[in-house]
C-alpha positions as CSV (number, residue, x, y, z in Angstrom):
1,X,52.1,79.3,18.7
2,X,53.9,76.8,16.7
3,X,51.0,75.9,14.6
4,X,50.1,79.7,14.1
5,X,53.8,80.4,12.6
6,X,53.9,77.4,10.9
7,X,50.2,78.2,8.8
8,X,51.2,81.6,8.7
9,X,54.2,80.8,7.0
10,X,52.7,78.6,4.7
11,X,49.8,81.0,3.3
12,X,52.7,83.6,2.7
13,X,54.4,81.0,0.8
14,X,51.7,79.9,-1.4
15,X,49.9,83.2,-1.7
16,X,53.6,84.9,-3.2
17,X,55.6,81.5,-5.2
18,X,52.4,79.6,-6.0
19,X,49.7,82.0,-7.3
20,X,52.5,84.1,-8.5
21,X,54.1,81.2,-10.3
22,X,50.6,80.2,-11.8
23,X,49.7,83.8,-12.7
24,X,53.0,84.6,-14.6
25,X,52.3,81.0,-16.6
26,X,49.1,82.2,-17.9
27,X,50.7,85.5,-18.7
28,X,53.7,84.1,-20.6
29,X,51.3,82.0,-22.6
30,X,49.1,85.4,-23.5
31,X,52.1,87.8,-24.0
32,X,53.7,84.9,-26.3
33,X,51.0,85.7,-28.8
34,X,51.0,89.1,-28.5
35,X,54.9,89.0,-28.9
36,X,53.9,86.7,-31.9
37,X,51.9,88.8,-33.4
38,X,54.0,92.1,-32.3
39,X,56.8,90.7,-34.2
40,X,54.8,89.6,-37.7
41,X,53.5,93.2,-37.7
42,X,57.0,95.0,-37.7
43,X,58.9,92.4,-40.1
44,X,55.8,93.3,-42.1
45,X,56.0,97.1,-41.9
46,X,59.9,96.9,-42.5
47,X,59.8,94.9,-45.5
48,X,57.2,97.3,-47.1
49,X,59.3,100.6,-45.4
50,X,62.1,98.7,-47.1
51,X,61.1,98.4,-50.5
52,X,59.6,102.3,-50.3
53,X,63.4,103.4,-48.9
54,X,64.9,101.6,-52.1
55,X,62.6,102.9,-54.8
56,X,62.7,106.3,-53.0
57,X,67.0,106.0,-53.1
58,X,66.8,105.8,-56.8
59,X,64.2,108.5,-57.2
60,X,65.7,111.8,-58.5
61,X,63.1,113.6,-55.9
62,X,61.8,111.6,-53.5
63,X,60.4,114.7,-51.4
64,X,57.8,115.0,-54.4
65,X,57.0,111.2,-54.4
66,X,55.8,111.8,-50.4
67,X,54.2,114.4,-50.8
68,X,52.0,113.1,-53.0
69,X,51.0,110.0,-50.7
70,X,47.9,109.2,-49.4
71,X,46.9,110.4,-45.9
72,X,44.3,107.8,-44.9
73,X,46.9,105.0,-44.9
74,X,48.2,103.7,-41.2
75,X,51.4,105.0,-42.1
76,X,53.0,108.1,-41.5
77,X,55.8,108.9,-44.0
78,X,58.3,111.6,-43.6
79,X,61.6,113.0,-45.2
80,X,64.0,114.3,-42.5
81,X,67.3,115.9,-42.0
82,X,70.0,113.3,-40.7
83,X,70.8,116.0,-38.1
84,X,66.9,115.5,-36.5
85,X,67.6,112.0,-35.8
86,X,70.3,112.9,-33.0
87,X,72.1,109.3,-32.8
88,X,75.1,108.6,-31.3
89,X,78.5,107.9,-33.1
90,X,77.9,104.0,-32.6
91,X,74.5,104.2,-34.2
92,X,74.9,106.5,-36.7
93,X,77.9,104.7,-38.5
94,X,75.4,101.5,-38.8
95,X,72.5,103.6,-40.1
96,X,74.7,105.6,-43.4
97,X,75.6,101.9,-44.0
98,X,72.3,100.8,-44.5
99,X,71.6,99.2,-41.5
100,X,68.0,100.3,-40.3
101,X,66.6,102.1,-37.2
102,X,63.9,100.5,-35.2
103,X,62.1,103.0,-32.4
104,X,59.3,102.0,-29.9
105,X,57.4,104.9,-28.3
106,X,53.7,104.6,-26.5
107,X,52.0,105.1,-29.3
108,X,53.7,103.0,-31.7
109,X,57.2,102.0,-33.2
110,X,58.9,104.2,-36.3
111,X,61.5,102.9,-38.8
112,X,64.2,105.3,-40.3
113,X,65.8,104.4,-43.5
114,X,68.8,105.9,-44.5
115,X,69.0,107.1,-48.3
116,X,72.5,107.4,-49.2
117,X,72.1,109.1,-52.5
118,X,70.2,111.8,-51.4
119,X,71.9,112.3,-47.5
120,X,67.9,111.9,-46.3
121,X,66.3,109.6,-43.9
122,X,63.1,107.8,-45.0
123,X,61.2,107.9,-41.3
124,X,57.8,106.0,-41.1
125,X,55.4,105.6,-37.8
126,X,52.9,103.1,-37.6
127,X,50.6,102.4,-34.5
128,X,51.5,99.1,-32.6
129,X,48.2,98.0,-30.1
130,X,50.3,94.8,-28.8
131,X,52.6,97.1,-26.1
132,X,49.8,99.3,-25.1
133,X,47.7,95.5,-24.5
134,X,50.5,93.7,-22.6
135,X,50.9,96.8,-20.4
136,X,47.4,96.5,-19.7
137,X,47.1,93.0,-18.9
138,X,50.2,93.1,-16.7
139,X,48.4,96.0,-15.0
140,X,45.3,93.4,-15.1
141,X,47.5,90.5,-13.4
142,X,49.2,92.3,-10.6
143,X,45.7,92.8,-9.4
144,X,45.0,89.4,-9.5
145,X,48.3,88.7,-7.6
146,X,47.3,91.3,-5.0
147,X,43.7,90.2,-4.9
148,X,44.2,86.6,-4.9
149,X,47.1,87.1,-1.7
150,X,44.6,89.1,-0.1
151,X,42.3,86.3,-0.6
152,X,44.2,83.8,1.0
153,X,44.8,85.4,3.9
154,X,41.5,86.6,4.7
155,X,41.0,82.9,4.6
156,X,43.2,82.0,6.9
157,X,42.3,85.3,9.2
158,X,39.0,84.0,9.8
159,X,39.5,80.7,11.7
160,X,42.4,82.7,13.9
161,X,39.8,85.5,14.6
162,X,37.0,83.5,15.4
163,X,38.8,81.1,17.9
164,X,40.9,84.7,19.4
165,X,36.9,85.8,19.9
166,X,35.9,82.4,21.3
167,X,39.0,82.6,23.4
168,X,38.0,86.4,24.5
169,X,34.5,85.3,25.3
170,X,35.4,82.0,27.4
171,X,37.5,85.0,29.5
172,X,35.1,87.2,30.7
173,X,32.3,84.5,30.9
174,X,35.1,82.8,33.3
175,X,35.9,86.2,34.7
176,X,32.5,87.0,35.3
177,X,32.5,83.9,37.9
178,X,31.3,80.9,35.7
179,X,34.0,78.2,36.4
180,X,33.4,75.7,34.7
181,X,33.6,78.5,31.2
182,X,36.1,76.2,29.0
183,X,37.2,77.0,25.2
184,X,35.5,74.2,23.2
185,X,38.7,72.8,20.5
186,X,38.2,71.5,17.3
187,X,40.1,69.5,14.8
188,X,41.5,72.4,13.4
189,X,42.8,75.7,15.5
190,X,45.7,78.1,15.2
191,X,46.4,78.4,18.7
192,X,45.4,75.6,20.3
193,X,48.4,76.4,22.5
194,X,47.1,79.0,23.9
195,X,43.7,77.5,24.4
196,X,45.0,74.5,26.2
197,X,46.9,77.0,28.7
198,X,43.9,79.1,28.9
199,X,41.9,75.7,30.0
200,X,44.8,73.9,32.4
201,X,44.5,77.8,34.4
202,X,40.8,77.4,34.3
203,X,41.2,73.9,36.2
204,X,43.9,75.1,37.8
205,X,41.6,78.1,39.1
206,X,38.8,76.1,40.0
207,X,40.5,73.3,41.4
208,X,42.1,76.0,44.4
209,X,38.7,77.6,44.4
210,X,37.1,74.0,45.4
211,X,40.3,73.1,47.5
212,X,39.7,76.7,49.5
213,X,36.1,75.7,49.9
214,X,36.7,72.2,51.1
215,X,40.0,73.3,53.4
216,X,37.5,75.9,54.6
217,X,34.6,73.2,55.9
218,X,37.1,70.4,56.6
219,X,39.8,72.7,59.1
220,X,37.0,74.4,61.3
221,X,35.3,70.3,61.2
222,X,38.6,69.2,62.4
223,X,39.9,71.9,64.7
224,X,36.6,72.1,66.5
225,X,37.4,69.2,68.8
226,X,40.8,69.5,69.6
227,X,40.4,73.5,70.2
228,X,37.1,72.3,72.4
229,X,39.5,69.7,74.5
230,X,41.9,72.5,74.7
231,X,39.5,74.7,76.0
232,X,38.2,71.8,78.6
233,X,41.3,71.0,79.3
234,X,42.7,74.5,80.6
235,X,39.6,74.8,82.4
236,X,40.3,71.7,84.2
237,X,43.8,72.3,84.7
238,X,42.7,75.9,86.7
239,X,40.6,73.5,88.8
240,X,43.2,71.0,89.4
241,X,44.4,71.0,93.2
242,X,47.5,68.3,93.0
243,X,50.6,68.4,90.7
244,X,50.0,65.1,89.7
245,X,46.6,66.2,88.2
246,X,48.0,69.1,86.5
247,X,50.7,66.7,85.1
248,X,47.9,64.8,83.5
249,X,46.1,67.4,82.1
250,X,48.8,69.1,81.1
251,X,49.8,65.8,78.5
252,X,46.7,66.3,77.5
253,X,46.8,69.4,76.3
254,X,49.9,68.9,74.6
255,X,48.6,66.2,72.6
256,X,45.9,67.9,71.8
257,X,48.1,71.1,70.3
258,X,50.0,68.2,68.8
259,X,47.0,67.2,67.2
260,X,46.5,70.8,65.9
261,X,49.9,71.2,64.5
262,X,49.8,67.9,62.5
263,X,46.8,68.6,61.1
264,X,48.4,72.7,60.2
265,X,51.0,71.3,58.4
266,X,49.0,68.9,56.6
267,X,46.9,71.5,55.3
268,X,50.4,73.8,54.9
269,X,52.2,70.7,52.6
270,X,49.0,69.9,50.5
271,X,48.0,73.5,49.6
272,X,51.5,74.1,48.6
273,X,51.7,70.9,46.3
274,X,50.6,72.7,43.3
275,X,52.9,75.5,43.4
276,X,56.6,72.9,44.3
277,X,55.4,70.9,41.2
278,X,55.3,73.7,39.1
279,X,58.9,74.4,40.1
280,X,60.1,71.3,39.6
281,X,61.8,70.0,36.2
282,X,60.5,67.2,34.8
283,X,62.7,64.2,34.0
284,X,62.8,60.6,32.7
285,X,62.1,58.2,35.8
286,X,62.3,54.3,35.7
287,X,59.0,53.0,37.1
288,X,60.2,49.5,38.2
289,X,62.9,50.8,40.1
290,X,61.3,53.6,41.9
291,X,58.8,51.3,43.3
292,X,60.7,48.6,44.3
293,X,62.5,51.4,46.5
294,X,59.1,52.2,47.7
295,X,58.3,48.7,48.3
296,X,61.8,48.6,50.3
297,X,61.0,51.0,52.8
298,X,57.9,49.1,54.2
299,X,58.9,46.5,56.8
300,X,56.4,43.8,58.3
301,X,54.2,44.5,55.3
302,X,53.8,41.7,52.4
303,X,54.1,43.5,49.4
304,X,53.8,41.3,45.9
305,X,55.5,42.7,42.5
306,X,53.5,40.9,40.1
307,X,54.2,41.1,35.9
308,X,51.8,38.7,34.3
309,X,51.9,40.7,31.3
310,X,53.8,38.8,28.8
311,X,55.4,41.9,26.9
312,X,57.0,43.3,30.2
313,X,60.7,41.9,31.2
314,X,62.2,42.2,34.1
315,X,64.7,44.4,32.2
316,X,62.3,46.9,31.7
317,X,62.7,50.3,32.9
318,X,59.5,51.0,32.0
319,X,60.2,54.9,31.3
320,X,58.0,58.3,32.0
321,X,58.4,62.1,32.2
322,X,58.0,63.5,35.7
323,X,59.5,64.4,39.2
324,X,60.5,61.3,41.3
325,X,60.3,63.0,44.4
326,X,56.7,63.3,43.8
327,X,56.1,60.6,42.0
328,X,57.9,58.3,45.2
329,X,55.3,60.1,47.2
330,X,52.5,59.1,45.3
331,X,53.3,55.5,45.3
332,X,54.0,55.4,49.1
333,X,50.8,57.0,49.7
334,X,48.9,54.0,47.9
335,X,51.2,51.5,49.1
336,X,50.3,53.0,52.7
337,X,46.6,53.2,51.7
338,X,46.4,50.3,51.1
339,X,48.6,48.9,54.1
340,X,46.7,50.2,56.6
341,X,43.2,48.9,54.4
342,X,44.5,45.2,54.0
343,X,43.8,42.4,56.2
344,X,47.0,40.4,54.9
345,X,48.0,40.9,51.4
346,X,49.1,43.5,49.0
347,X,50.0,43.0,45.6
348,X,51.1,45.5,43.1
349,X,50.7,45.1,39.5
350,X,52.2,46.4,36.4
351,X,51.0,45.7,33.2
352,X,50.8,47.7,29.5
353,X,47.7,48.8,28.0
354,X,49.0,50.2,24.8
355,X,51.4,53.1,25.2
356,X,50.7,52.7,28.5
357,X,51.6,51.4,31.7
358,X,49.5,50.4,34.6
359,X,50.3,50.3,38.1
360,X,47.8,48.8,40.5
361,X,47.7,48.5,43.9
362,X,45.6,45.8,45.2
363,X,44.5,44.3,49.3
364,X,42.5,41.9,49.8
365,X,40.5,44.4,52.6
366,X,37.3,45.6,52.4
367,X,37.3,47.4,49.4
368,X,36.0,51.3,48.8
369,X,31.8,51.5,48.0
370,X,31.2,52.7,44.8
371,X,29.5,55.6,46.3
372,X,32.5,56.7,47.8
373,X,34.9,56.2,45.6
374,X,34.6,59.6,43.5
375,X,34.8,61.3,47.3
376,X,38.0,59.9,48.7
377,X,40.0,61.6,45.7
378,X,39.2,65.0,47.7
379,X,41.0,66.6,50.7
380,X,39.7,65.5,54.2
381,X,37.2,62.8,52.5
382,X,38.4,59.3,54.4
383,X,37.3,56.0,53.9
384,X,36.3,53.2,56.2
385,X,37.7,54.5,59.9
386,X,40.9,51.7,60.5
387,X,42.0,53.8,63.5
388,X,44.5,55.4,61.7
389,X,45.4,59.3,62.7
390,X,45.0,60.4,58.9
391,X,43.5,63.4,57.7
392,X,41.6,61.6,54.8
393,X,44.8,63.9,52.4
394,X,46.8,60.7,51.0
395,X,44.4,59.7,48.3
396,X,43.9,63.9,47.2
397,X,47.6,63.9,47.2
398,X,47.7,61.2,44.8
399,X,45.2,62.4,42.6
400,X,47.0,65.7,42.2
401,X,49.9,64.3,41.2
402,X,48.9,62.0,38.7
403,X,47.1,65.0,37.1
404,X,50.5,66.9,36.6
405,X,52.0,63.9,35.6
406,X,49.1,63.5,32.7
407,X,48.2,60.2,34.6
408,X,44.7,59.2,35.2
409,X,44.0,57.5,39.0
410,X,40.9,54.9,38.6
411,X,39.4,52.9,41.7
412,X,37.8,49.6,41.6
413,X,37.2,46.0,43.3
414,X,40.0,43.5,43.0
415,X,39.0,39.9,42.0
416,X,41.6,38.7,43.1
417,X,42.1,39.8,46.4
418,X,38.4,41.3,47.0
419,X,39.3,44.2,48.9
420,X,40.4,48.2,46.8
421,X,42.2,48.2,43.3
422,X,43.6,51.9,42.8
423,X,45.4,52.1,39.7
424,X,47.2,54.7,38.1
425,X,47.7,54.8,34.2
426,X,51.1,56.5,33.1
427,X,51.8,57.3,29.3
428,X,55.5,56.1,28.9
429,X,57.9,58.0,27.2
């Protein structure tokens, strides 16, 4: 929303200060000619009104002289009553001195001489064109300045509306139950915000709806044979005829509810993942340091720290964004990945690529196959079987954290060790 206000902003300002300033240049210019010209045509008219008011002063009828002047001219010449005139005290004492009277009306202007020897005033209308044009023009350039605003923002309307519609069709094709229905962004976009919201609650939607599936196939795989050694197990217990024998079965069945309840509470812990991140505020966390505690809780394990990146001290902190609860549990899944993977070595690296950080975590086991390697990122997907009582959820765990942390998880063979390399790449503050 940050980009909309910001380009919003920035239309209003250029549509009102920069085609306003660039339309009131151009009118300046014009209207300084037509002032130009405005003012040449009544210091012309005054000067002739002038000398007519003078000869007319001297004139022993000057009423006779008017009447007798030609009607075709482009002035209108009138002798008038001082009364007509109506001018206040202030005016009227500069007009019986001499001083003379410049009116501007729609039409035209009119001058009004005063002739002191005869107690008359000389009044003479003439038609001016220059207000009656420079009304019109700025009549003609206020529609510019409307029209050209409008302009701009129907300009900058059409991008917003068209991504609002792609935004509004992506819905209801998503709605409609197409998934995988993401808003495609360009380089440019008003509310790429919103988009990238709308697309993290696509994945978000999709990634439970593909969690509920595989939860679905993986709990009624892995309930079926402790619920069927229950079953045997209470049938064999009603046949049992000693108490030692009804001890025995009696373990068993506990273990097997045991079993049951582990396996519940993995499913419980992982399916609530999603929603305790959410909660959780983000803050700066020291990389190095939170896995060397990691590193610290594994006894009878060899566990190698190795920096052979030349631009990485032991000083540094090596900074990122996130939740160091979550992120300790991410690294002790790997490190305990890769524990129970490894023959007899593990080595972690850390090393920059860029902005970025890499953490590795090496074995020198048997490695993951290539074909399986996109699989064991998902919920109840396990590797090669090491007799471990895991529920094939340690590797999914990690992968959904690194995706809220913006981290990307990437499995390969180690060279140097030849067994599984699982790395995770963290953008540092």
């Amino acid at each position: 929303m940050r980009r909309l206000t910001i380009t919003l902003l920035l239309v209003v300002l250029v549509a009102i200060f920069g085609l306003g300033f660039l339309l009131d240049s151009v009118f300046e210019k014009y209207q300084g000619g037509s002032e130009a010209e405005g003012e040449d045509e009544i210091s012309r008219v005054q000067s002739f009104i002038s000398g007519l008011a003078a000869t007319l002063n001297q004139s022993e009828s000057p009423e006779e002289i008017i009447a007798k002047w030609p009607q075709t001219t482009e002035y209108k010449i009138a002798i008038e009553s001082k009364d007509e005139l109506s001018l206040p005290s202030s005016l009227l004492e500069d007009f019986e001195s001499g001083e003379p009277l410049l009116l501007e009306f729609d039409a035209g202007i009119s001058l009004h001489f005063y002739l002191t020897n005869h107690k008359k005033v000389l009044s003479v209308e003439t038609a001016a064109p220059v207000a009656s044009q420079n009304k019109n023009m700025a009549l003609v350039f206020t529609g510019l300045f409307y029209l050209g605003t409008l302009l701009l923002v129907l300009l900058w309307l059409k991008p917003l509306l068209y991504r609002l519609n792609l935004l509004r069709k992506t819905a209801r094709s998503f709605g409609a139950g197409d998934l995988n229905s993401r808003v495609d962004q360009p380089g440019l976009s008003y509310v790429r915000d919103i988009e990238d919201d709308f697309n993290r609650m696509a994945d978000q939607i999709q990634q439970l709806v593909d969690d509920n599936k595989l939860l679905s196939s993986a709990v009624s795989h892995d309930l079926r044979t402790p619920l069927a050694r229950l079953r045997f197990g209470i049938d064999t217990l009603a046949e049992a005829d000693t108490a030692d024998a009804r001890k025995k079965y009696l373990g068993r069945i506990n273990n097997d509810l045991k079993e049951m309840e582990s396996l519940v509470n993995s499913l419980l812990r992982y399916a609530r993942l999603d929603n305790v991140m959410e909660g959780v505020e983000k803050r700066s966390v020291a990389l190095r340091s939170l896995l060397q505690e990691c590193v610290g809780q594994y006894y009878g394990v060899r566990i190698v720290i190795r920096t052979d990146d030349s631009r990485l001290s032991e000083s540094d902190e090596l900074r990122v964004t996130g939740c160091i609860e979550h992120l300790a549990m991410l690294f002790n899944n790997l490190i305990q990945n890769a524990a129970d993977y490894a023959d007899k070595r593990l080595v972690i690296e850390l090393q920059r690529k860029g902005t970025n950080i890499e953490v590795a975590f090496c074995d020198d086991g048997q490695g993951i196959p290539v074909a399986i390697r996109e699989n064991v990122m998902k919920p109840f997907q396990r590797g090669e079987s090491t007799g471990n009582a895991s529920y094939g959820l340690g590797l999914a765990v990690v992968a959904r954290i690194a995706r809220h942390h913006d981290a990307v998880v990437d499995i390969q063979q180690c060279e140097r060790l030849g067994g599984a390399r699982i790395s995770v790449l963290f953008s540092l503050r």
